[in-house]
GULUMZA-662959 format. One record per residue (C-alpha): x, y negated, z. Coordinates in steps of 0.001 Angstrom, whole numbers. Each point is the difference from the previous one (the first is absolute). Layout:
[r [X Y Z]]
...
# end
This chain:
[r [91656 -188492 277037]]
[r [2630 -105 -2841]]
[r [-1077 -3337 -1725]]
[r [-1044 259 -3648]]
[r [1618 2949 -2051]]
[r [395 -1683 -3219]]
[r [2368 -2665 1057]]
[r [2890 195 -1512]]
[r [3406 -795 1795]]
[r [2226 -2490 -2073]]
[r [2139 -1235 2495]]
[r [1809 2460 1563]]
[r [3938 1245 -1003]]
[r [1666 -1052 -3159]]
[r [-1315 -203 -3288]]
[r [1288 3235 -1934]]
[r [1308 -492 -3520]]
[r [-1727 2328 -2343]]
[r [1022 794 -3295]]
[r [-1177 -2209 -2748]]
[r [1278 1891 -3198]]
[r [-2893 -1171 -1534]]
[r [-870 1189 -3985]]
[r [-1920 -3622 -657]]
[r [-1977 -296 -2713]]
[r [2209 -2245 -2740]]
[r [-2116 -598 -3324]]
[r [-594 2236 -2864]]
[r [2248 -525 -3552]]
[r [-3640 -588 -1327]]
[r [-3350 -875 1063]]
[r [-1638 3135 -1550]]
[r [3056 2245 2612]]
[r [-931 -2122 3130]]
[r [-1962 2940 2462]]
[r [1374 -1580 2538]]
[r [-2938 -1178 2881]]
[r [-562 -4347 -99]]
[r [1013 393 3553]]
[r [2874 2289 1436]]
[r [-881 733 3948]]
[r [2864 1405 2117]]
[r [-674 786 3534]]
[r [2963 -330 1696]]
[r [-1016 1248 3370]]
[r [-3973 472 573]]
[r [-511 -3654 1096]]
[r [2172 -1565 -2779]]
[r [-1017 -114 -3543]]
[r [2592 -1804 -2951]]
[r [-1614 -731 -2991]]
[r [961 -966 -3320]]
[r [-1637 -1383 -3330]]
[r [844 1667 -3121]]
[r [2142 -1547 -2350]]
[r [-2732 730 -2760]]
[r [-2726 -2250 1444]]
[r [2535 -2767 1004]]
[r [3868 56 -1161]]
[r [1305 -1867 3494]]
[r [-1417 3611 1827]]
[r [-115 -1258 3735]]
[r [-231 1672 2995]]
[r [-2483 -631 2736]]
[r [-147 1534 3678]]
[r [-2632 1223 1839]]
[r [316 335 3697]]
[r [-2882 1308 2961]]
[r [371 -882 3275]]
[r [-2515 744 2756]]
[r [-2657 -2606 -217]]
[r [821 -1605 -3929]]
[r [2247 678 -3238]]
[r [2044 -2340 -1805]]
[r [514 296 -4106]]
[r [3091 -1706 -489]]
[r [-692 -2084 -3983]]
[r [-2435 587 -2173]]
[r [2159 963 -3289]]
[r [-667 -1531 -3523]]
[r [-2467 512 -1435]]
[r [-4009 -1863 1114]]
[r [-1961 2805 -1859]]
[r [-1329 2986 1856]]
[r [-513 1890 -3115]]
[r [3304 -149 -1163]]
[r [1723 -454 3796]]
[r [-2621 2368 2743]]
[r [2149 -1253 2702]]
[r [-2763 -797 2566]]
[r [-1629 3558 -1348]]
[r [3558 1082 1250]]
[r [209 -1404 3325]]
[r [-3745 793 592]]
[r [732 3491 -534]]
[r [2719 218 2224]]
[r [-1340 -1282 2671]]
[r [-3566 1532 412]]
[r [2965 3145 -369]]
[r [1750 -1534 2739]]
[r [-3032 -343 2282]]
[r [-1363 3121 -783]]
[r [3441 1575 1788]]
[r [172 -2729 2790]]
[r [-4194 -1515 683]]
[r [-832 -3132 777]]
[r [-2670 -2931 -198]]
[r [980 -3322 -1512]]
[r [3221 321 -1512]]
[r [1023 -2724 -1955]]
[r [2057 -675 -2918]]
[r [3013 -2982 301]]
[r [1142 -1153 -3434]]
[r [3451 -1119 55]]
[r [2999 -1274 -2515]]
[r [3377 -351 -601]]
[r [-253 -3105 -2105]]
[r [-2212 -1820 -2492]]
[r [1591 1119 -3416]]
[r [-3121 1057 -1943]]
[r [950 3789 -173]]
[r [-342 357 3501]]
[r [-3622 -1535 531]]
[r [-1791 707 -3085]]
[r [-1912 2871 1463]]
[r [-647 -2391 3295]]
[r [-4038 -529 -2053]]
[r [-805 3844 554]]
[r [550 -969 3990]]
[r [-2170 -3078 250]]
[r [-3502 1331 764]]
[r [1001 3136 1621]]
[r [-1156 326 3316]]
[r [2164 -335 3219]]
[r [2453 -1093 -2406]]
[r [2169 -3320 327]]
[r [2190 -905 -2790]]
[r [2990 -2434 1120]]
[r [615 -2018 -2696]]
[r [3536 -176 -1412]]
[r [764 -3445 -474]]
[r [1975 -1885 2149]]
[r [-2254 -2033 1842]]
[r [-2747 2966 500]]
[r [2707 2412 1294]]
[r [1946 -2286 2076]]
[r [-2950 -781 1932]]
[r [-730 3477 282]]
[r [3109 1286 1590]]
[r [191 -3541 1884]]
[r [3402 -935 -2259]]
[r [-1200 -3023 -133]]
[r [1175 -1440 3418]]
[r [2948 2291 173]]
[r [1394 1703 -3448]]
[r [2539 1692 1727]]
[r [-2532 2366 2541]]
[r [-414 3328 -177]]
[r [-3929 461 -733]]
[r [-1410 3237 938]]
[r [-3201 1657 -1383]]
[r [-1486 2558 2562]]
[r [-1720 2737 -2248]]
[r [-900 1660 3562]]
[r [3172 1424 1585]]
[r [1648 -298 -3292]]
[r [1568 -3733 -271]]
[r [1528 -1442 -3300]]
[r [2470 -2531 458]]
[r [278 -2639 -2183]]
[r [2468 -2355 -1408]]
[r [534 -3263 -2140]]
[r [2364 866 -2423]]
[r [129 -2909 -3191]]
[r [2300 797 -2564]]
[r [-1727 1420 -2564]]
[r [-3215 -1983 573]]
[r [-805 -2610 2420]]
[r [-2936 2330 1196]]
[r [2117 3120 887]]
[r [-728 2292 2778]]
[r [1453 3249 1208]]
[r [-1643 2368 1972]]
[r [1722 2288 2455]]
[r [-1977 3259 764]]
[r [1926 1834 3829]]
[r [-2232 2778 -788]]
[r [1733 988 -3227]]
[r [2815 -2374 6]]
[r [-682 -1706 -2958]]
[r [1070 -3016 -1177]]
[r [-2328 -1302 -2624]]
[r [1539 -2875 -1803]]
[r [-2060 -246 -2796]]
[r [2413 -1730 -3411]]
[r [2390 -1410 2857]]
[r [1910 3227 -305]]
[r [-707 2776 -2146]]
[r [2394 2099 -2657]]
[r [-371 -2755 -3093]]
[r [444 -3459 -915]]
[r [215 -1876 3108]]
[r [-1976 -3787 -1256]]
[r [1577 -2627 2973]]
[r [579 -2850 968]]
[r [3214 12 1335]]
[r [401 -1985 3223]]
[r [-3338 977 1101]]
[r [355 4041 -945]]
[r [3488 -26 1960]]
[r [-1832 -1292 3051]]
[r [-2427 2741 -321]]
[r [2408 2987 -521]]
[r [1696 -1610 3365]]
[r [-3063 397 1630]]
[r [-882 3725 -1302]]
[r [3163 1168 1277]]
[r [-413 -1474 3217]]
[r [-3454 1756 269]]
[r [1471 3316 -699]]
[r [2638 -80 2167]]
[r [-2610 -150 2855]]
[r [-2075 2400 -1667]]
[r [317 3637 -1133]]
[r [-880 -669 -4080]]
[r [-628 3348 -1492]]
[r [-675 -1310 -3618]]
[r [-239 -3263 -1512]]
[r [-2829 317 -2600]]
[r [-84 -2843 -2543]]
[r [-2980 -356 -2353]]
[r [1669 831 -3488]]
[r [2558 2276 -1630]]
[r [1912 -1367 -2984]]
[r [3710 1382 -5]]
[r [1147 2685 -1570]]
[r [1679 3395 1470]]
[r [3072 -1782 -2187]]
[r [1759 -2308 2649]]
[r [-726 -4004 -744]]
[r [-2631 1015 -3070]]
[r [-3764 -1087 134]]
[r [-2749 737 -1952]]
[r [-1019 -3113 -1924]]
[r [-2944 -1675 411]]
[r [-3554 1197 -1072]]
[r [1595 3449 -176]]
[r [-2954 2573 485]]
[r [2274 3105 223]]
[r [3051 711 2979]]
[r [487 3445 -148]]
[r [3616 -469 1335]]
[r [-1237 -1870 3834]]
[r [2497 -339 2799]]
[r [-2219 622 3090]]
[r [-2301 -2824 1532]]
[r [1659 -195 3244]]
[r [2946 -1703 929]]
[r [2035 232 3120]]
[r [1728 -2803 2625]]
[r [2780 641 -1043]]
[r [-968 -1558 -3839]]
[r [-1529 -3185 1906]]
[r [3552 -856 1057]]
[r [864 632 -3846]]
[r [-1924 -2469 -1173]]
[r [1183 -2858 2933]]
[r [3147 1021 -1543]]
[r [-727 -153 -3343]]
[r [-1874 -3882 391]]
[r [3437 -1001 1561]]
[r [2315 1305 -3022]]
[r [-2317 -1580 -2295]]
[r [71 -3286 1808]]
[r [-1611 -2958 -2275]]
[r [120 1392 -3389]]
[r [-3585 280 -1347]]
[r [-1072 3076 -2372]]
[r [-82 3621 215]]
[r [2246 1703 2208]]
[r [-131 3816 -69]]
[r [1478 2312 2699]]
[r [-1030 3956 450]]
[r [-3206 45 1405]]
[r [-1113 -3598 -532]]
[r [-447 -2928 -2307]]
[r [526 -3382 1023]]
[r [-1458 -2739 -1729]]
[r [60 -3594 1437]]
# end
């Protein structure tokens, strides 16, 4: 009879895009102000978790993704900072997922340690991972990951990631770093392209980040993309204005997620700035190459 009641259904009928008018935390104008939590968690639907580090403990302030399927989760970077005293993230995760399976029971449910690329504020917290149990941590250098998702033998599949029922699509996308991978959730319809795309200073090389955008709007014209969901917020509500670097305090955010719409902005910007090197701003982006 029935089959077991805690599975959960990810693949049927579109993904539904939910609201993400998100208050994140943004830094304090001192270190004696910040009350803020090291980690923000923000359950975007019960199986879907966004996390992000606070700008006190670590000024780059990335966000990570945790995502349950059936028979495994995925955590989606690490953030940037190694220490668990100053950065609980596996404390975190832990916690939401004993949560998790106290809602949806099951044996042997393992943890799948993912990235987006190698940059060091997206692994640092990959050491809290590497003696937990029924945990495998995939590194994020090229090599290591390319193996992984079988790039190696054809950079241009489509890798997928079955989290039971729930299956993550994954892409090569170089541009930003030779390493890059986006994820592509159908539960949620999230596109998760780590510091490929994101509301800030876009870091590319050019010939190699124009091939990617190509490919991401491609993708999502077979696909119905939700959100895309980079890892960092750097702009300003003020159109073409970032933050500078190392700043600790953003109490003026746009929000994280950007739309379609804004990839074809950006294939658009690359063209009009052609082969001139520097920093090209344009409303929701910065372009540096």
């Amino acid at each position: 009879m029935g089959g077991n009641p805690h599975q959960v259904d990810f693949g049927s009928g579109e993904p539904e895009a939910r609201a993400l008018d998100v208050r994140w935390i943004h830094g304090s104008p001192s270190a004696k102000h910040n009350t803020d939590p090291d980690i923000q968690v923000h359950a975007y639907d019960e199986h879907t978790f966004i996390l992000r580090q606070n700008k006190a403990v670590n000024y780059e302030a990335p966000f990570l993704f945790l995502i349950f399927g059936n028979t495994g989760a995925a955590l989606v970077d690490t953030g940037a900072t190694e220490s668990a005293e100053f950065f609980p993230l596996r404390r975190v995760v832990d916690d939401l997922i004993e949560r998790w399976l106290a809602e949806h029971p099951r044996n042997d449910y393992p943890l799948l340690v993912l990235h987006t690329h190698a940059h060091g504020d997206h692994i640092a917290g990959d050491a809290q991972f590497t003696d937990r149990p029924h945990t495998t941590v995939v590194q994020a250098d090229l090599n290591s990951a390319w193996e992984y998702f079988g790039f190696a033998d054809d950079p241009d599949r489509v890798a997928r990631v079955d989290l039971g029922g729930r299956v993550l699509e994954c892409l090569v996308t170089p541009g930003h770093h030779e390493a890059a991978v986006t994820y592509y959730d159908p539960h949620t319809g999230f596109l998760l392209t780590g510091d490929t795309v994101y509301p800030g200073r876009l870091y590319v090389d050019r010939a190699a980040f124009s091939r990617t955008i190509n490919r991401l709007i491609a993708f999502a014209e077979t696909r119905p993309v939700t959100h895309i969901l980079g890892c960092h917020i750097e702009m300003t509500n003020e159109p073409r204005v970032d933050y500078p670097i190392r700043t600790t305090y953003q109490p003026d955010e746009p929000p994280l997620q950007m739309t379609v719409s804004q990839l074809h902005d950006i294939r658009d910007a690359i063209e009009e700035i052609g082969d001139r090197p520097g920093r090209h701003a344009f409303p929701g982006f910065i372009i540096v190459c």
